[in-house]
N, C-alpha and C positions, 0 to 999 in steps of 0.2 A: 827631390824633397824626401821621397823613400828612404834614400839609401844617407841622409842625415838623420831623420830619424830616428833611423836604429843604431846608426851612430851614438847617440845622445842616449837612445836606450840600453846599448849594452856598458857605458860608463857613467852613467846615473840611472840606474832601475828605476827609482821615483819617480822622476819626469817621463814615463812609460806612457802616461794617456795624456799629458797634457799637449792640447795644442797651442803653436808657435803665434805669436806677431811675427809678422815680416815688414822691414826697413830695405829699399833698396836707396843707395846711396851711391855717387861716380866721384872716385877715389884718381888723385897722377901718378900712374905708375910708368917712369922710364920716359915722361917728359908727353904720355897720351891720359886721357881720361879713358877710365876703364870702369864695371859696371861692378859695385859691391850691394851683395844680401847683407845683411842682417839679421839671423833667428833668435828669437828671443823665447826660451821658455820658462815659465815663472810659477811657482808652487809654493801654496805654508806646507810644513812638512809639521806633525805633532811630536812633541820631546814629551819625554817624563815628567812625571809631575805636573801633566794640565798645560804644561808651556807650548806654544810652537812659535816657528820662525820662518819667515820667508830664505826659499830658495831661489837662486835662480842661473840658468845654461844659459851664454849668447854663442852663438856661433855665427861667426863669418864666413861666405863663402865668397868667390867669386863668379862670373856671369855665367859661366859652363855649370855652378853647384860644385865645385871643389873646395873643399873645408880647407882653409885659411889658418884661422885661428878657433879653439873654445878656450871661456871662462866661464868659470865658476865663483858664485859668490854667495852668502847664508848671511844672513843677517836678523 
């Protein structure tokens, strides 16, 4: 969990303090079920002019904690 973290911390500064939901979820990989995370981290970020907008990191990992995939999405 550490070392996603800072993962997530050194390619989104923002999400530096927020902490994660976790989703574990079992995924067929190669014809077995296999064990997937899910981290979600979610933040308004404030824009100019008074606006802000929701942020958000999900990262996948697998059951070792090997990052998989990240997304990013702002809305």
């Amino acid at each position: 969990m550490k070392r996603i973290r800072e993962t997530v911390r050194r390619e989104f500064p923002e999400m530096g303090e927020v902490e994660p939901s976790v989703e574990w979820r079992a995924a067929q990989v190669g014809g077995q079920e296999v064990a997937r995370y899910r981290l979600a981290f979610c933040k308004r970020v404030e824009l100019e002019g008074g606006h802000s907008m929701s942020q958000r990191v999900q990262v996948t990992t697998d059951g070792q904690g090997k990052i998989l995939k990240i997304v990013s999405s702002r809305g």
